[in-house]
C-alpha positions in Angstrom: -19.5 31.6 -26.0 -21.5 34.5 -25.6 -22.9 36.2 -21.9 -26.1 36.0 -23.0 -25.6 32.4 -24.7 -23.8 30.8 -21.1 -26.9 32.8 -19.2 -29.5 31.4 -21.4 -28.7 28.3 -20.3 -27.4 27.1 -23.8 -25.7 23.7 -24.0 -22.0 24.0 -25.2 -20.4 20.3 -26.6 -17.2 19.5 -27.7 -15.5 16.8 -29.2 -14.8 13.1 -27.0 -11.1 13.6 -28.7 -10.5 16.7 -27.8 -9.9 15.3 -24.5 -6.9 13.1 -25.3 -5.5 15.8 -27.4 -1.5 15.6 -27.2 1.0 18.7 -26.5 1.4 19.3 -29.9 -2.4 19.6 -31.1 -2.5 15.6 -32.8 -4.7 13.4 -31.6 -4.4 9.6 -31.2 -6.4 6.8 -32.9 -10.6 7.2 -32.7 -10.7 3.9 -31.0 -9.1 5.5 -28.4 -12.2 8.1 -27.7 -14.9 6.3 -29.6 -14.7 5.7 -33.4 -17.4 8.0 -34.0 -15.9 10.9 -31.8 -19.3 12.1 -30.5 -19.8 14.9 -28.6 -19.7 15.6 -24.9 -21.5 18.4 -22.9 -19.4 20.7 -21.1 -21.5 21.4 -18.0 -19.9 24.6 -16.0 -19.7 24.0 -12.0 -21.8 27.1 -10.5 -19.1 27.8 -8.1 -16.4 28.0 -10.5 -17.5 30.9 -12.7 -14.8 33.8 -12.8 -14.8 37.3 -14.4 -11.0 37.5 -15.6 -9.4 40.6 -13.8 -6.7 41.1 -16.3 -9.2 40.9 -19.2 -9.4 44.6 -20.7 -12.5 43.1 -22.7 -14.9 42.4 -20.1 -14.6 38.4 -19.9 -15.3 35.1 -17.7 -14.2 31.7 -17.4 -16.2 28.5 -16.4 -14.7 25.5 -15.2 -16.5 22.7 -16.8 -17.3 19.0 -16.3 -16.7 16.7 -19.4 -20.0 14.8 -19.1 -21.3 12.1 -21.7 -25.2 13.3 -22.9 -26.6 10.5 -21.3 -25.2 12.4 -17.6 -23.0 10.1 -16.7 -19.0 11.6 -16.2 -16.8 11.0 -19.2 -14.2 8.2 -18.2 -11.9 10.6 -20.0 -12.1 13.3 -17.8 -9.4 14.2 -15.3 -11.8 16.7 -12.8 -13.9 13.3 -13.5 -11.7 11.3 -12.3 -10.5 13.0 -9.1 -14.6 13.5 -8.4 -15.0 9.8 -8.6 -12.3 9.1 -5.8 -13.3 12.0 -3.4 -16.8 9.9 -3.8 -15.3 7.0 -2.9 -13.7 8.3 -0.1 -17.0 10.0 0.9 -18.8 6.2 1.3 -16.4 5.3 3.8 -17.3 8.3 5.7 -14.2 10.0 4.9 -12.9 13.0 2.9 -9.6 14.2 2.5 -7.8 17.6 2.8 -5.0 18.4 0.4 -2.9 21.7 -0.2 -0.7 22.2 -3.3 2.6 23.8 -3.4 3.6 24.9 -7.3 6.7 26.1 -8.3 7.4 28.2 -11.3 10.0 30.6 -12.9 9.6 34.1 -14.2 11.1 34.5 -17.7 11.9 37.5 -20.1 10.1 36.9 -23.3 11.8 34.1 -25.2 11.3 33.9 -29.0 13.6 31.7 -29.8 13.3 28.0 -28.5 16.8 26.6 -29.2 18.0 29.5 -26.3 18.0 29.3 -23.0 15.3 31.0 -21.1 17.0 33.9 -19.6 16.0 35.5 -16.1 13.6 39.7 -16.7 16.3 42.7 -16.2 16.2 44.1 -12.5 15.5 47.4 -12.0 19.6 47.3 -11.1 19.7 47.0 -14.8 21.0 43.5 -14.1 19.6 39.9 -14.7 19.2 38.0 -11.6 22.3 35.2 -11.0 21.0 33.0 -8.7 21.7 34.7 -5.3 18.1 35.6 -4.4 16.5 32.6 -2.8 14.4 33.2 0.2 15.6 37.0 -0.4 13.0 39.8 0.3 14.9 42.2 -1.9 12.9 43.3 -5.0 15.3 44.4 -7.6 14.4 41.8 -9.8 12.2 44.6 -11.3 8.8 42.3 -10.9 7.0 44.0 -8.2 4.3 45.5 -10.5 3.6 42.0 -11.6 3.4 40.2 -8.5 1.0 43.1 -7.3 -1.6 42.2 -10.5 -0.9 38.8 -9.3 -2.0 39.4 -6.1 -4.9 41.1 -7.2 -6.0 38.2 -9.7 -5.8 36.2 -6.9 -8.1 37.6 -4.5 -10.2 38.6 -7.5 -10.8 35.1 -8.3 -11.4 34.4 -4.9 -7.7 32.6 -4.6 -7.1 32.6 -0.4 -3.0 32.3 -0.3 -0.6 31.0 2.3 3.1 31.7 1.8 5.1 33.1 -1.4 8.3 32.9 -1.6 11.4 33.3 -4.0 12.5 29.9 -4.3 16.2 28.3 -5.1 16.0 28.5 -8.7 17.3 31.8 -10.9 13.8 34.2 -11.0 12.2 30.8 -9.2 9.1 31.4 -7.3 6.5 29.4 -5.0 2.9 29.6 -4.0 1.4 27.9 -0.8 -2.3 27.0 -1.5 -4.3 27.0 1.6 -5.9 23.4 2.5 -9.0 22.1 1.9 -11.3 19.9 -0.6 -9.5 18.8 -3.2 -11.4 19.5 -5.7 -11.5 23.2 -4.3 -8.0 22.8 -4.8 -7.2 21.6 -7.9 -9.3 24.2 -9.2 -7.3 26.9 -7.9 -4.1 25.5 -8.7 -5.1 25.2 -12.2 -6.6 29.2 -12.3 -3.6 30.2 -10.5 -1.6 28.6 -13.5 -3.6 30.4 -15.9 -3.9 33.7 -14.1 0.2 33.8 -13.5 0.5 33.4 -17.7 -1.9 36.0 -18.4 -0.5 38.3 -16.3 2.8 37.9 -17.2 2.2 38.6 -20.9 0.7 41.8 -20.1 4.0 42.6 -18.2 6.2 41.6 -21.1 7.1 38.1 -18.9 6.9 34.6 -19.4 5.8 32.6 -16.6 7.2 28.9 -16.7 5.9 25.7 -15.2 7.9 23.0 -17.2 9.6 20.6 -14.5 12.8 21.5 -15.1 13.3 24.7 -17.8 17.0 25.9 -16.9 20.2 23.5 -16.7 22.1 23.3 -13.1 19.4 25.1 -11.3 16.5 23.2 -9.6 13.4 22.3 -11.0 9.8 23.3 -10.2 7.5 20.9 -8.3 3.6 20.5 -6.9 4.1 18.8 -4.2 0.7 17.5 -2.8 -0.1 17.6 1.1 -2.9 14.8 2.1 -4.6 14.3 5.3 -7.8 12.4 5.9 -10.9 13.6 8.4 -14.1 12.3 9.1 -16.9 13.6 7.7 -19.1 15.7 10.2 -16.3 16.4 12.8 -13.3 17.1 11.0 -11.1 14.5 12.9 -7.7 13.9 11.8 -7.9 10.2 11.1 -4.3 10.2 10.8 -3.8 10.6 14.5 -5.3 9.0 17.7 -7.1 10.7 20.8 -3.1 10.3 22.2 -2.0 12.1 19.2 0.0 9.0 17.7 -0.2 7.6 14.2 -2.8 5.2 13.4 -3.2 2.2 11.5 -5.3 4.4 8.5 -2.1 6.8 8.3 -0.1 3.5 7.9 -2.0 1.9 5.4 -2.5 5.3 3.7 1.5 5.6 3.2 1.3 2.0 2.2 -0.5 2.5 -0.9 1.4 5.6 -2.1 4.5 3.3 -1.7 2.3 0.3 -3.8 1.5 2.8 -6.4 3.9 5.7 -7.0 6.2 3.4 -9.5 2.8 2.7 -11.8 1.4 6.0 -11.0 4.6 8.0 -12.5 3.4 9.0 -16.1 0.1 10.6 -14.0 2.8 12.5 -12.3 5.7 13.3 -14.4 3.9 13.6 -18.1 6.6 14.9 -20.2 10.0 14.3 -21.4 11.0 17.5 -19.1 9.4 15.9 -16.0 12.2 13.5 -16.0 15.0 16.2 -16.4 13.9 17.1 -12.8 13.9 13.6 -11.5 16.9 12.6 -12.7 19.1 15.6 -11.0 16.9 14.8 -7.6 18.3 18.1 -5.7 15.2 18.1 -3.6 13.2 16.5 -6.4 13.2 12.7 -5.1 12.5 9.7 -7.7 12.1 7.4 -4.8 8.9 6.1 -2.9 10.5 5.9 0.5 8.9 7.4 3.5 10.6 9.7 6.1 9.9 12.1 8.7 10.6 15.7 7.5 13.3 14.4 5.3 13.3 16.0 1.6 15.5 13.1 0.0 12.3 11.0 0.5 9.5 10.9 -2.0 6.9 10.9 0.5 7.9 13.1 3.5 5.8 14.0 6.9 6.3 16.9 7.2 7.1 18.1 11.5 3.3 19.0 12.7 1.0 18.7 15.2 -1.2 15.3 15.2 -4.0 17.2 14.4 -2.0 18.4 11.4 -0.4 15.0 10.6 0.0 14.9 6.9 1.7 12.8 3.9 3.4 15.0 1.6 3.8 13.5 -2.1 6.8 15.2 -3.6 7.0 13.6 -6.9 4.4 15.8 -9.4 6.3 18.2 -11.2 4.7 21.9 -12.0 4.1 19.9 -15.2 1.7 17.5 -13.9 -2.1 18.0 -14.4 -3.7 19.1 -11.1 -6.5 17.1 -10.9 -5.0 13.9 -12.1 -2.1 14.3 -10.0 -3.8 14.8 -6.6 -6.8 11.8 -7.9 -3.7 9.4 -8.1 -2.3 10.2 -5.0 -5.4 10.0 -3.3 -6.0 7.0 -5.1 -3.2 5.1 -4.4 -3.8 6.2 -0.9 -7.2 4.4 -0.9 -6.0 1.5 -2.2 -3.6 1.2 0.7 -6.6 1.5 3.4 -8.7 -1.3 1.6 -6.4 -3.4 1.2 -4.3 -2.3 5.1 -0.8 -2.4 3.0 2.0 -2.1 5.2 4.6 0.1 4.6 8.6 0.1 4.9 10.6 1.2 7.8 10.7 4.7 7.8 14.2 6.0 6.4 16.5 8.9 8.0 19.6 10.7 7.2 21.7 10.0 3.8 20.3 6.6 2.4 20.5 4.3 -0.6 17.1 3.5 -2.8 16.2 0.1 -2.3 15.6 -1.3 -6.4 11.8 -2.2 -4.9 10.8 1.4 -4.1 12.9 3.2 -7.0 10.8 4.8 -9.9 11.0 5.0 -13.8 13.2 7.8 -14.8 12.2 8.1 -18.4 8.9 8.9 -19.9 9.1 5.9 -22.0 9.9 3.7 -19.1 7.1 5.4 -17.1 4.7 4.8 -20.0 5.6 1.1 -20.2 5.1 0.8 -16.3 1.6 2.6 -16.4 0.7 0.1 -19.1 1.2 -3.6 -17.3 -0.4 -1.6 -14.3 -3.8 -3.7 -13.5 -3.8 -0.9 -10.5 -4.2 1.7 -12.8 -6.8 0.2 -14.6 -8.5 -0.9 -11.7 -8.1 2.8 -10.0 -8.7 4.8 -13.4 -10.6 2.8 -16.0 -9.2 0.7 -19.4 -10.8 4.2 -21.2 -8.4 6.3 -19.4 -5.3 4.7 -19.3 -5.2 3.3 -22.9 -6.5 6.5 -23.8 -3.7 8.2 -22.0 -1.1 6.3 -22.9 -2.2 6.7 -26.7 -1.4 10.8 -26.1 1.2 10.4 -24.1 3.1 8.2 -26.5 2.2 10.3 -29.5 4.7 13.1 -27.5 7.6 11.4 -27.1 7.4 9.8 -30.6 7.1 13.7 -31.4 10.3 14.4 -28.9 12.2 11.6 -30.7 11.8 13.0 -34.0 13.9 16.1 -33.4 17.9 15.7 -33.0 19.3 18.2 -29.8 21.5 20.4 -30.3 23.8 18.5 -27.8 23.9 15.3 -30.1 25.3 18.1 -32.9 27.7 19.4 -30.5 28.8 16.2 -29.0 28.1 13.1 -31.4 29.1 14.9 -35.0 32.6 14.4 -34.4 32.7 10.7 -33.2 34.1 8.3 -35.6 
């Protein structure tokens, strides 16, 4: 809308559906969003008004709540959603501290889909093979880039922790720093959007499917979560002798209770199971384990004041503010309800069948369905809602034929 419009104060709406609107620009069934598809009002949050940096035309962006005209949040909304669990955190006197971790790759402008995405020439006038991770060497040719990157970032008020080239062929990270989630999930969206921008101005394509490139590892958000009281700031993961309290059980407890229903909210796409399903540090498990990678949730070596639970299941895929809602959620659920968890696991280990996890979409999908957690946690609206979208896609995914069934299958008998 116009400056002068958004300064005016004028009300911008929008469409209930537009909400559940799938990858591919369809949308499910009315019933899903009410048969009448009446409007919401798209309220901007005053602390989340940018001007774009790499915007030649002088432009802003508001992050908005998806709010029904009567006031109330719309059930459909994921920043909704992960509002109404910080809240409920908040009435036990609690509010927790998350940090996001995205990975993503850095592509040369691909305009062909049915080839592989291939890695920007260096300025050694070569494409990069792989040997770079954790390198400080720049001849990958993207300095300029990461520079308006870095500028974007602080522009948009972006505080970073570490960035690093990661395993994967022209694969990067990003450290957010910790703090609200909310705060959070806000930057780890603008970040997305800010690294696409840029990268088209640089001739680039930046990446965030879960797994984009065969052999090579695929790109997650993993989501650090601690809890502290409100007005001191106390780690209520740790006691006054720095050891692990009941809450931090009970927390882990309901992650393990709700990861397996949960992992649609985390792995939403056909891709995200690409990455699951070659677990190289990508673990489809909801074991537990002290700084060990193989295990979904991992505690990472700290400090008790820094005592932490590291979900490592969301891919760079998953949607920020759902993700992080349903790990906190599930969370919660473990500290109402003081849920156990398993022993801890070490070392190489098997996957017991009880804490394994869907490694399909469709199977996912069919698990978040007979979920009365998810319902309980999230609302009938949402899930059926989601669900609808969600199996829309891989309907969509099943109606193409891969170019490996062509290679492979076409010459079976």
């Amino acid at each position: 809308m116009t400056a002068e419009g958004f300064l005016e104060g004028r009300r911008l709406q929008m469409a209930r559906g537009v909400l559940l609107q799938c990858i591919m620009g369809g949308y499910p069934p009315a019933r899903f969003y009410g048969s009448d598809d009446g409007d919401l009002a798209l309220n901007a949050d005053p602390r989340q008004i940018h001007r774009l940096p790499w915007s030649e035309t002088p432009r802003a962006l508001a992050i908005c709540d998806a709010d029904e005209l009567s006031g109330e949040s719309s059930r459909l909304s994921t920043r909704g959603q992960l509002k109404q669990v910080i809240a409920r955190y908040a009435a036990l006197g609690l509010a927790p501290v998350v940090a996001t971790e995205l990975e993503f790759f850095v592509f040369a402008a691909n305009d062909d889909p049915a080839q592989p995405f291939r890695p920007p020439v260096g300025l050694d006038g070569r494409r990069e093979e792989g040997y770079s991770a954790f390198s400080v060497s720049s001849n990958n040719g993207l300095r300029p880039f990461f520079k308006e990157i870095y500028e974007g970032m602080a522009a948009l008020g972006l505080p970073r922790d570490t960035f690093m080239h990661e395993m994967g062929v022209s694969q990067f990270e990003i450290n957010l720093l910790h703090g609200d989630p909310l705060l959070l999930a806000d930057q780890t969206f603008l970040f997305k959007h800010l690294l696409k921008e840029v990268a088209l101005k640089h001739g680039l394509i930046v990446v965030c499917m879960a797994k984009p490139l065969a052999h090579t590892p695929g790109s997650s958000m993993h989501i650090h979560q601690s809890l502290v009281e409100m007005g001191n700031g106390r780690n209520v993961f740790s006691d006054d002798a720095g050891q692990p309290t009941a809450m931090f059980r009970h927390f882990i407890g309901g992650l393990q209770a709700g990861l397996a229903d949960f992992t649609a909210l985390f792995a939403p796409n056909v891709n995200s199971y690409q990455r699951l399903c070659h677990p190289y540090a990508s673990p489809n498990n909801a074991c537990w384990s002290h700084d060990n990678r193989a295990a979904g949730l991992r505690i990472p070596a700290s400090s008790p004041v820094a005592r932490r639970v590291e979900n490592r299941l969301p891919g760079a895929d998953a949607n920020p503010y759902l993700a992080i809602a349903a790990s906190l959620a599930a969370g919660l659920h473990g500290i109402e309800n003081e849920l156990e968890p398993t022993a801890a696991i070490q070392g190489e280990f098997e996957v017991p069948d009880n804490l394994s996890l869907p490694c399909t979409l469709h199977a996912a999908l069919e698990r978040l369905k007979r979920s009365q957690l998810a319902r309980e946690l999230f609302g009938n609206e949402f899930i059926e809602g989601y669900i609808a979208s969600k199996t829309m896609e891989l309907t969509s995914f099943f109606d193409e034929i891969t170019p490996w069934e062509r290679r492979v299958l076409a010459a079976q008998a």
